[in-house]
Backbone as CSV, one residue per row, in Angstrom:
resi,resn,N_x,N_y,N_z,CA_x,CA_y,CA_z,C_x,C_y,C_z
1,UNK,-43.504,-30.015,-16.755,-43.381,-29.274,-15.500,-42.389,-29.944,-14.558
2,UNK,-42.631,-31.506,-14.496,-41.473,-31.992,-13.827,-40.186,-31.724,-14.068
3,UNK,-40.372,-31.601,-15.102,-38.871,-31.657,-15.707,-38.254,-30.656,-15.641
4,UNK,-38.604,-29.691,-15.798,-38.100,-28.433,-15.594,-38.192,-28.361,-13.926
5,UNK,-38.362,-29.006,-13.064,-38.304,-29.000,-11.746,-37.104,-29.625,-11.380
6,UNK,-36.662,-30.460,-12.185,-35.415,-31.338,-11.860,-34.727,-30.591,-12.409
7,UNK,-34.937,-29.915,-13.822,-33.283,-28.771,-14.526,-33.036,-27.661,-12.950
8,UNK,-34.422,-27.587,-12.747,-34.539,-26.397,-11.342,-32.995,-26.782,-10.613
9,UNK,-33.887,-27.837,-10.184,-33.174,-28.587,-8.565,-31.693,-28.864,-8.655
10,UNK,-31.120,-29.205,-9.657,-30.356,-29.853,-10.722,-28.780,-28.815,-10.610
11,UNK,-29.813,-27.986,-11.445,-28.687,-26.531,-11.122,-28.186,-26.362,-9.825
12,UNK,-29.637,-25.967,-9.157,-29.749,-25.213,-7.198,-28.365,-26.203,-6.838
13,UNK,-28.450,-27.538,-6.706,-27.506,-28.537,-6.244,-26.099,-28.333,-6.945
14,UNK,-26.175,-28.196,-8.156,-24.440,-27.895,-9.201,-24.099,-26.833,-8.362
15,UNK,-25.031,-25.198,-8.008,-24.165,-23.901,-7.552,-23.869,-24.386,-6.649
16,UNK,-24.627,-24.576,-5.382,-24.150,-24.714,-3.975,-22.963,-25.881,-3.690
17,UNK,-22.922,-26.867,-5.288,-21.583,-27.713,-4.932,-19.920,-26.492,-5.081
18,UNK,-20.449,-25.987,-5.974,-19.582,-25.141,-6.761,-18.814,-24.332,-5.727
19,UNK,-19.993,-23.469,-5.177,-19.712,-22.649,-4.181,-19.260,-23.009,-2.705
20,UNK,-19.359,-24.743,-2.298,-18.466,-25.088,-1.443,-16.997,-25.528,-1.479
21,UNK,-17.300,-25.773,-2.535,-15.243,-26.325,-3.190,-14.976,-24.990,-3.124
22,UNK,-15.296,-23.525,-3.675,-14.744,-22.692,-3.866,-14.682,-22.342,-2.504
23,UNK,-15.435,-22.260,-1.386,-14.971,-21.344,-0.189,-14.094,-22.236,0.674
24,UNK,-14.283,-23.700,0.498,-13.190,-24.600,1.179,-11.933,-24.258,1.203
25,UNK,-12.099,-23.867,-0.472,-10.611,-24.042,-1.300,-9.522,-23.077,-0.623
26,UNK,-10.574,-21.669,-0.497,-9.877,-20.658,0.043,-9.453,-20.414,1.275
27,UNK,-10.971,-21.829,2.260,-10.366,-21.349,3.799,-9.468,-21.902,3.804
28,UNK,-9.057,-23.523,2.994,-7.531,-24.544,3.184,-6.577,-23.613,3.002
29,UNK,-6.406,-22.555,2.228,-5.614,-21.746,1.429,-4.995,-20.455,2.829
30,UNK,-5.960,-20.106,2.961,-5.750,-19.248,4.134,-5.158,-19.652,6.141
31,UNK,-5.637,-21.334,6.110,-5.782,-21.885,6.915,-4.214,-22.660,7.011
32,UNK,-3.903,-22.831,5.870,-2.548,-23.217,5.518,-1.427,-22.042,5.245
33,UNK,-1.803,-20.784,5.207,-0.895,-19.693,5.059,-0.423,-19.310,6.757
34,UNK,-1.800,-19.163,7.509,-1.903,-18.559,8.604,-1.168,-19.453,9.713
35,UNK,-1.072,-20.835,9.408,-0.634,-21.608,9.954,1.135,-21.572,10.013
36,UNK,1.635,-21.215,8.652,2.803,-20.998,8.521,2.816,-19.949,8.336
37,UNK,3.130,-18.949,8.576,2.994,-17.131,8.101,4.442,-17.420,7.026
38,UNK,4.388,-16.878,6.481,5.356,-16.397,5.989,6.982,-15.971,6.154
39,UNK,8.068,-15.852,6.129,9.263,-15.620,6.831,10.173,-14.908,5.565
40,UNK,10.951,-14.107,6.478,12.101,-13.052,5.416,13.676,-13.367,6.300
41,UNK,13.607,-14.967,5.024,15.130,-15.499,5.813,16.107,-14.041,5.629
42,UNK,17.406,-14.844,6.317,18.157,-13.184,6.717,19.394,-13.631,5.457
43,UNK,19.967,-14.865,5.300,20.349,-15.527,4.099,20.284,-15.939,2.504
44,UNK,19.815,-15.345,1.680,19.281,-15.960,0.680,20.039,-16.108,-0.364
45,UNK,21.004,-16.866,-0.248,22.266,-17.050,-0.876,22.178,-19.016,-1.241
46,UNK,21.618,-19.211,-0.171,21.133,-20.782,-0.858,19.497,-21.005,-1.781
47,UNK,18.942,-19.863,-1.870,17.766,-20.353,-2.696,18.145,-20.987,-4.258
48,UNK,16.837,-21.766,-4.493,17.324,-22.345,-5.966,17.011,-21.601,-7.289
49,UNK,18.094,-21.172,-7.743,17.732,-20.478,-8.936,18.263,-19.059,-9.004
50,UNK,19.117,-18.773,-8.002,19.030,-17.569,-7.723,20.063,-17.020,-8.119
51,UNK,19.714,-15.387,-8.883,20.508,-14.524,-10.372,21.253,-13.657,-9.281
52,UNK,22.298,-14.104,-9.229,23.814,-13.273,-9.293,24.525,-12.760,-9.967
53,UNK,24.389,-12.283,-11.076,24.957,-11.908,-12.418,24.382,-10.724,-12.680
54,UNK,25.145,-10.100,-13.520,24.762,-8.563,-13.815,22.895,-8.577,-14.310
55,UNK,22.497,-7.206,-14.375,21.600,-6.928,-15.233,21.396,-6.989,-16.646
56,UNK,20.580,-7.087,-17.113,18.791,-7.470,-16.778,18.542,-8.715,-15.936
57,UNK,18.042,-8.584,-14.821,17.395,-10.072,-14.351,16.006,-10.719,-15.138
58,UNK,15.980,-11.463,-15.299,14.267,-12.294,-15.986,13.738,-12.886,-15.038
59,UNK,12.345,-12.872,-14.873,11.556,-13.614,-14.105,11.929,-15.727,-13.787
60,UNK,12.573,-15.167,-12.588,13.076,-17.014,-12.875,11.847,-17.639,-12.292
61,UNK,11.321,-18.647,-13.211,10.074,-19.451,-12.622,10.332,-20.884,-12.607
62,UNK,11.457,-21.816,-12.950,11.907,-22.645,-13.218,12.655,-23.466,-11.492
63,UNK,12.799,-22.505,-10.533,13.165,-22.659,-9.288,12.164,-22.075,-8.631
64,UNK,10.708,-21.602,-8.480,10.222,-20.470,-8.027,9.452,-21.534,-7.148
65,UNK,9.063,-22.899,-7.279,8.423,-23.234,-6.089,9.212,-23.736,-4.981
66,UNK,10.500,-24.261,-4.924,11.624,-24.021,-4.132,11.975,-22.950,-3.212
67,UNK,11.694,-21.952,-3.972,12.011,-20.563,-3.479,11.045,-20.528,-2.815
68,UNK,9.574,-20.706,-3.081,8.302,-20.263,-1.995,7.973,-21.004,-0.642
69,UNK,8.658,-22.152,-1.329,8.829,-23.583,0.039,9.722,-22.919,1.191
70,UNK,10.840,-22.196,0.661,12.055,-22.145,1.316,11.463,-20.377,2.160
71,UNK,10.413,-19.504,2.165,10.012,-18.407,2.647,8.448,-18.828,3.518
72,UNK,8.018,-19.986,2.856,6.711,-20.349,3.616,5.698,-19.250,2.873
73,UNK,5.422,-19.250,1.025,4.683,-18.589,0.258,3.981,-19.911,-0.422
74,UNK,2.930,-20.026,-0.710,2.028,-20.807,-0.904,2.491,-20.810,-2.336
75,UNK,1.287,-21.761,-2.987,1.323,-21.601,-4.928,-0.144,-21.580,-5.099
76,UNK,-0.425,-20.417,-5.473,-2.157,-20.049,-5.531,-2.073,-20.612,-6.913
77,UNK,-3.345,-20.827,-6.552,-4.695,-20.586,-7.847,-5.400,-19.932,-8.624
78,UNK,-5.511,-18.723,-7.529,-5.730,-17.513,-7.859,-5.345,-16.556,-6.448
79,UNK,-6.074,-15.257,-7.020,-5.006,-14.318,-6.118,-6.150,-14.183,-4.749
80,UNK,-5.547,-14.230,-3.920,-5.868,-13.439,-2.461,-6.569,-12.492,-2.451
81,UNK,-7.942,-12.116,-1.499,-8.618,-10.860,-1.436,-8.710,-10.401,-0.138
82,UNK,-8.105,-11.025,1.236,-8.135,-10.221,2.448,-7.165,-9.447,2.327
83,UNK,-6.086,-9.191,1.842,-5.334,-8.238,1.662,-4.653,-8.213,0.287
84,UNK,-5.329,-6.655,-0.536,-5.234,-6.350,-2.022,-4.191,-4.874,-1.557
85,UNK,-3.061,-5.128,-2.028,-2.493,-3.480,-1.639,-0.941,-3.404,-3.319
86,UNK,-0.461,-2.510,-3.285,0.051,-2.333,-4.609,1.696,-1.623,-4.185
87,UNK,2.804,-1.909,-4.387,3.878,-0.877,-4.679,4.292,-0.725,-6.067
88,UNK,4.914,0.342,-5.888,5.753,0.528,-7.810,7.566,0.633,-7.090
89,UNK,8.064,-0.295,-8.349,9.459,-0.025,-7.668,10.201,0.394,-9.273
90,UNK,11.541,0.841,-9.079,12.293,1.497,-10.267,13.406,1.569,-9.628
91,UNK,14.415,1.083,-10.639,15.378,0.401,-10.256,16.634,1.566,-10.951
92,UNK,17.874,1.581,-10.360,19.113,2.370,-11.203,20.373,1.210,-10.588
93,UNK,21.363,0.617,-11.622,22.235,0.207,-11.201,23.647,0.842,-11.882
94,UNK,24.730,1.457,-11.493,25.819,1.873,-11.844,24.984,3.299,-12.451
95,UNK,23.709,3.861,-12.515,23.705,5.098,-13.198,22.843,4.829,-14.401
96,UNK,22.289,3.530,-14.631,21.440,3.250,-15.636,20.412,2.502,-14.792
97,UNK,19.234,2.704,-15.629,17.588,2.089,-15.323,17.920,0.710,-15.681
98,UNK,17.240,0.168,-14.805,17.248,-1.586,-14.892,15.247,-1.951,-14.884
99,UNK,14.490,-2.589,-15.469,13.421,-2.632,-15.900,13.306,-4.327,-15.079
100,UNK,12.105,-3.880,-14.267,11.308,-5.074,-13.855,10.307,-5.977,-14.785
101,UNK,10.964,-7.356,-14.624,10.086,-7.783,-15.950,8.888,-8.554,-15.250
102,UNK,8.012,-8.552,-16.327,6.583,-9.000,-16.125,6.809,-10.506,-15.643
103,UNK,5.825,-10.704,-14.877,5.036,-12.644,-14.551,6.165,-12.861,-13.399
104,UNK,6.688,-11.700,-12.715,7.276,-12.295,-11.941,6.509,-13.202,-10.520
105,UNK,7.007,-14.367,-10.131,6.087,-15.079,-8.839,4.940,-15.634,-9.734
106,UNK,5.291,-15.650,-11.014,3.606,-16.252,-12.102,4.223,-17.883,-12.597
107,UNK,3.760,-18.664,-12.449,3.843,-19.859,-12.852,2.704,-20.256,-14.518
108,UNK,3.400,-19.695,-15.266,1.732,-19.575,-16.324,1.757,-20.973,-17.012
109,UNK,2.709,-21.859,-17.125,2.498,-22.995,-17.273,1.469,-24.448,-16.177
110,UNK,1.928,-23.612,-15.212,1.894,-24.717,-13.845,-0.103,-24.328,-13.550
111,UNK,0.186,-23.161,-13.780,-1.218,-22.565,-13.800,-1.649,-21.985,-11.855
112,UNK,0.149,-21.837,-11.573,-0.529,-21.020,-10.295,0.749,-19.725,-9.789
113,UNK,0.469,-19.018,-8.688,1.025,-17.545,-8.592,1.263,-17.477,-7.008
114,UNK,1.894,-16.599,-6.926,2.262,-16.312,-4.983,1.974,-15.166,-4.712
115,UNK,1.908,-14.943,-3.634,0.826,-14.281,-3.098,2.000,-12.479,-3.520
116,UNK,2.740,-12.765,-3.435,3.921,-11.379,-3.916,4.099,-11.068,-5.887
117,UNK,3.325,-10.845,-6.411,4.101,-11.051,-7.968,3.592,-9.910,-8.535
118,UNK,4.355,-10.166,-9.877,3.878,-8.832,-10.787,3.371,-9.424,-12.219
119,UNK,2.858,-8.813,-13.028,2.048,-8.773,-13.956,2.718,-8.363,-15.304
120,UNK,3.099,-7.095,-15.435,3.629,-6.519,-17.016,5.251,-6.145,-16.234
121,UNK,5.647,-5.323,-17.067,6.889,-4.662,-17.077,6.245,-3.049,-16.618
122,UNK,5.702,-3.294,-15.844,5.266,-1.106,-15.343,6.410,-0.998,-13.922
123,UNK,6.705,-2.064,-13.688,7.385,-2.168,-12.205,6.055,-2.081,-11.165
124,UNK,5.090,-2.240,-11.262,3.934,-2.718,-10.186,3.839,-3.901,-9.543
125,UNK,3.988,-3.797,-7.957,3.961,-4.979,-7.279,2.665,-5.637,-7.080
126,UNK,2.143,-6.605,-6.867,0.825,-7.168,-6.288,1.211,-7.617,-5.460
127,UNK,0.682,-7.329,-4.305,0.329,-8.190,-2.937,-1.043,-8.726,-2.463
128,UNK,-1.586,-9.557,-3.305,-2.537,-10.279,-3.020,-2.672,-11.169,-2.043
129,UNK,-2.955,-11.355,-1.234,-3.408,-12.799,0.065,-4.656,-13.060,0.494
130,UNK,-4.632,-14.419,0.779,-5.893,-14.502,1.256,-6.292,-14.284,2.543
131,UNK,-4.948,-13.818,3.209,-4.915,-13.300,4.643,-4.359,-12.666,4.656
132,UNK,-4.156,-11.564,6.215,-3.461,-10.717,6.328,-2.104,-10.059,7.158
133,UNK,-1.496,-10.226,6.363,0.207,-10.354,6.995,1.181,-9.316,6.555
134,UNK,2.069,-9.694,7.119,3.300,-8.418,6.291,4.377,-9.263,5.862
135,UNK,4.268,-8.501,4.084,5.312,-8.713,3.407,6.133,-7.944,3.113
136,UNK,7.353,-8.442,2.911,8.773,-7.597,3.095,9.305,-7.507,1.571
137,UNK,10.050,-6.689,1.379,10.993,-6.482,0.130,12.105,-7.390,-0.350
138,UNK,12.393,-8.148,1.102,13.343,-9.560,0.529,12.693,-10.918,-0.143
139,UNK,11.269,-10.962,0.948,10.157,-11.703,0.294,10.491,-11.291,-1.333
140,UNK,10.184,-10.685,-1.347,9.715,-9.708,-3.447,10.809,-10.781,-4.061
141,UNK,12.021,-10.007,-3.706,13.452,-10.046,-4.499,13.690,-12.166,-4.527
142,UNK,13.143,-12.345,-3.376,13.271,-14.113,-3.251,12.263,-14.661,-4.150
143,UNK,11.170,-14.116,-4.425,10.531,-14.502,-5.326,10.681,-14.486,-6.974
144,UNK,11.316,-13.530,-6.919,11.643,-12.934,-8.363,13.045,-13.884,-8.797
145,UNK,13.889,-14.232,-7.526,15.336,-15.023,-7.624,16.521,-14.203,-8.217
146,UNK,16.176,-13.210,-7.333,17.419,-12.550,-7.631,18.086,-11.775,-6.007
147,UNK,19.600,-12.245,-6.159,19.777,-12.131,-4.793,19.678,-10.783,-4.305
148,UNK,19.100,-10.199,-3.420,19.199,-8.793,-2.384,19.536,-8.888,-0.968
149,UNK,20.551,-8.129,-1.036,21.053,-8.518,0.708,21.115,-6.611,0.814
150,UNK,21.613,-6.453,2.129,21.741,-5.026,2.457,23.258,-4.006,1.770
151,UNK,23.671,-5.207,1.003,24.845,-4.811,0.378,25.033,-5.055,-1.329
152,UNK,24.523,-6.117,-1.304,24.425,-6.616,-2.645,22.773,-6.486,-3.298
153,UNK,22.938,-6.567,-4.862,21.748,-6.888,-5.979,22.304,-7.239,-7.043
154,UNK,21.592,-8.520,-6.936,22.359,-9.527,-8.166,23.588,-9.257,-8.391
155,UNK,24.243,-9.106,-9.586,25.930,-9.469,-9.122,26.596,-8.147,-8.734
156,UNK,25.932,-7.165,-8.145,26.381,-6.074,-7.400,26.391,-5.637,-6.092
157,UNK,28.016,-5.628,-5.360,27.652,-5.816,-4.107,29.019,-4.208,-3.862
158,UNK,28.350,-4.029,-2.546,28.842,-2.253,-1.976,30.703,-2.843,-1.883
159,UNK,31.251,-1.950,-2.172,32.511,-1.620,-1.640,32.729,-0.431,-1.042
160,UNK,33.742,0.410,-1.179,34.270,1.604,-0.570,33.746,3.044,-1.162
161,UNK,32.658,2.770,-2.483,32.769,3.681,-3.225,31.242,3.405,-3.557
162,UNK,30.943,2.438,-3.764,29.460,2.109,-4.336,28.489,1.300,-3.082
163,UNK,27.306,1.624,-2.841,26.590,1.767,-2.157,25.246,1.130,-2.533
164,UNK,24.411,0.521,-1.718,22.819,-0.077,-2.497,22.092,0.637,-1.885
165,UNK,20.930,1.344,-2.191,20.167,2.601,-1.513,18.880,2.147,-1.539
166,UNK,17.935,2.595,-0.726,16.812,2.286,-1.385,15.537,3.422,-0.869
167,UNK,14.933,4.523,-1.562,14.376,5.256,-1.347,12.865,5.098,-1.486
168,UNK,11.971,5.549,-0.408,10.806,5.170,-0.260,9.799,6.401,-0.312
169,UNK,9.047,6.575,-1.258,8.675,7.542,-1.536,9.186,9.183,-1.621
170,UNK,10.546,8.685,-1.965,11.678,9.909,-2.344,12.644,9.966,-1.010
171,UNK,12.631,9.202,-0.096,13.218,9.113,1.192,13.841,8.505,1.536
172,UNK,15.299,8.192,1.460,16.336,7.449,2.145,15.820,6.686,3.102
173,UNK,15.946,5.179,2.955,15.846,4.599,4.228,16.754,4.076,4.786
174,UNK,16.838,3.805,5.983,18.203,3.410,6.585,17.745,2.045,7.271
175,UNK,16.846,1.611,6.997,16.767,0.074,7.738,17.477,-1.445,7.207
176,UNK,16.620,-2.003,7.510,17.427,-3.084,7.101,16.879,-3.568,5.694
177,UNK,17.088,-3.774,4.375,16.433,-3.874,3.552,15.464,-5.110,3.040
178,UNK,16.217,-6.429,3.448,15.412,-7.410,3.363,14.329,-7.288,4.315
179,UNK,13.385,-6.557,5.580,13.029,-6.916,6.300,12.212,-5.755,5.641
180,UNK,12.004,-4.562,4.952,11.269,-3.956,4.820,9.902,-4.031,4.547
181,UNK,8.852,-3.572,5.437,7.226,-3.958,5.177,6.606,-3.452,3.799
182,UNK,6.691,-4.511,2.856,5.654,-3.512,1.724,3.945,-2.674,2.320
183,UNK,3.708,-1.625,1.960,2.606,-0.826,2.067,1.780,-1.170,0.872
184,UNK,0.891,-0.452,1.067,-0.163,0.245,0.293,0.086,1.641,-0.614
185,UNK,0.541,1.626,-1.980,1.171,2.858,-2.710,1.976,3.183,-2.621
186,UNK,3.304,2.488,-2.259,4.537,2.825,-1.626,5.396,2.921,-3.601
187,UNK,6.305,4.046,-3.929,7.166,4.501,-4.518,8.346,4.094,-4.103
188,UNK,8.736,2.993,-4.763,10.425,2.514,-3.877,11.261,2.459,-5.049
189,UNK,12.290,3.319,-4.706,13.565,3.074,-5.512,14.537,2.401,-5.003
190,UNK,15.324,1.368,-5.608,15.936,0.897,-5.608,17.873,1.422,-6.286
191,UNK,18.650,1.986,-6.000,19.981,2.610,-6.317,20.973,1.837,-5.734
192,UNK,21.988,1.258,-6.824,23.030,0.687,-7.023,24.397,2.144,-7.524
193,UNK,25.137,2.124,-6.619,26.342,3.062,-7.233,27.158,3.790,-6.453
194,UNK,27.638,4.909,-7.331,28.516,5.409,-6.245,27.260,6.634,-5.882
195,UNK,28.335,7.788,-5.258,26.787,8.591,-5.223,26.264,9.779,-6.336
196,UNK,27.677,10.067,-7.121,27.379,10.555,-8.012,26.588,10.224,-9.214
197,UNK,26.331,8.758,-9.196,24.872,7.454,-10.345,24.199,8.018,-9.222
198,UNK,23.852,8.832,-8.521,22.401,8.892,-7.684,21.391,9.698,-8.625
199,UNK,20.592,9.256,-8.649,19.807,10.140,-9.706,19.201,11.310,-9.301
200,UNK,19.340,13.039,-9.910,19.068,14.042,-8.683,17.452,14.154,-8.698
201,UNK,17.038,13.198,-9.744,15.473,13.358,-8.628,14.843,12.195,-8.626
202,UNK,14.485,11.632,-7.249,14.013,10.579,-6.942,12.822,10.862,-6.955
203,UNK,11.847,9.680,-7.167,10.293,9.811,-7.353,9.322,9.611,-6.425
204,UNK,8.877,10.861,-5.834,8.141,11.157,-4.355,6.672,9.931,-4.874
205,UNK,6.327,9.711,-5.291,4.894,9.350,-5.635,4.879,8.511,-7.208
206,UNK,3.894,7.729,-7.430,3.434,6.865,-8.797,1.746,6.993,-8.920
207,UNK,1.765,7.302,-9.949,0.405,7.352,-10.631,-0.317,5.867,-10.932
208,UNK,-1.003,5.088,-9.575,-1.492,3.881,-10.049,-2.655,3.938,-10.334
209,UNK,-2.691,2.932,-11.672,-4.213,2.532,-11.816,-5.148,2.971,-11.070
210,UNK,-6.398,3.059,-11.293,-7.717,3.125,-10.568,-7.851,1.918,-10.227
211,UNK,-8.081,1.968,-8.617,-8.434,0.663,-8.136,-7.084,0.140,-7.551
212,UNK,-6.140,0.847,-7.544,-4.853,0.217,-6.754,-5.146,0.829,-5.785
């Protein structure tokens, strides 16, 4: 009977250790985000690692904690739950589809992730945090290490004839592009070209998962 009073007690003492490292972990996590929010330099021409060169870009993870140092993005552990929200993006450069590749912002060696990343090749964003802030579309592109300015994507930049577009749920936007707020279900295209590579139908809406 004792004994099984001590496996009792034993345990009771293991969860409640368990369960204080884990909520510490997250307020340091949150406590250290909130402290530095986040930032969408207006430059990103000095990050390390960063793909200037034609398409396909690959998930650069080899510079990616540089890059998160240099925006004020943490290196989780796991993902964020005060703010869970989702975009889909799809890309056209010169008139052809360019494909978002998976683990982008994923460190799967290092064994940690930022609070902006993606998962497979569907072009689905995650915006996981453990707090709640606004993240931008230059954030994304700085994470991923590939340069986006309001003129350029990766080694494509506007002249007299070709143009970088970026449509938001089938809608031209005219802002500034690095500064753009990711949403909740947001459809963003991304168009590199002249205007005749415009593709004549842009995609009002994405069919996400259950639970996005």
């Amino acid at each position: 009977m004792q004994k099984n009073i001590k496996w009792a007690v034993g345990i009771a003492v293991l969860v409640l250790a368990l369960w204080w490292m884990y909520a510490n972990r997250i307020k340091t996590v949150a406590d250290t985000m909130s402290a530095t929010p986040p930032i969408t330099i207006a430059d990103p021409s000095r990050l390390a690692g960063l793909q200037t060169g034609d398409a396909p870009w690959i998930a650069e993870v080899d510079n990616l904690a540089a890059r998160l140092a240099a925006v004020r993005l943490p290196q989780m552990t796991m993902e964020g739950e005060a703010l869970h929200i989702h975009q889909h993006l799809t890309m056209y450069v010169n008139g052809q589809p360019v494909g978002v590749p998976a683990n982008i912002g994923i460190n799967q060696r290092a064994g940690w992730l930022s609070a902006v990343h993606v998962h497979d090749d569907s072009g689905v964003i995650h915006v996981e945090s453990p707090y709640v802030t606004t993240f931008t579309l230059g954030q994304f592109f700085d994470v991923w290490g590939v340069r986006f300015t309001n003129e350029c994507i990766g080694g494509y930049c506007a002249d007299d004839t070709k143009k970088l577009r970026l449509y938001v749920n089938g809608e031209l936007y005219q802002g500034d592009l690095r500064t753009f707020a990711l949403g909740a279900r947001q459809e963003l295209t991304i168009v590199f070209g002249t205007d005749a590579q415009v593709p004549k139908a842009i995609s009002t809406s994405y069919h996400f998962p259950k639970g996005y």
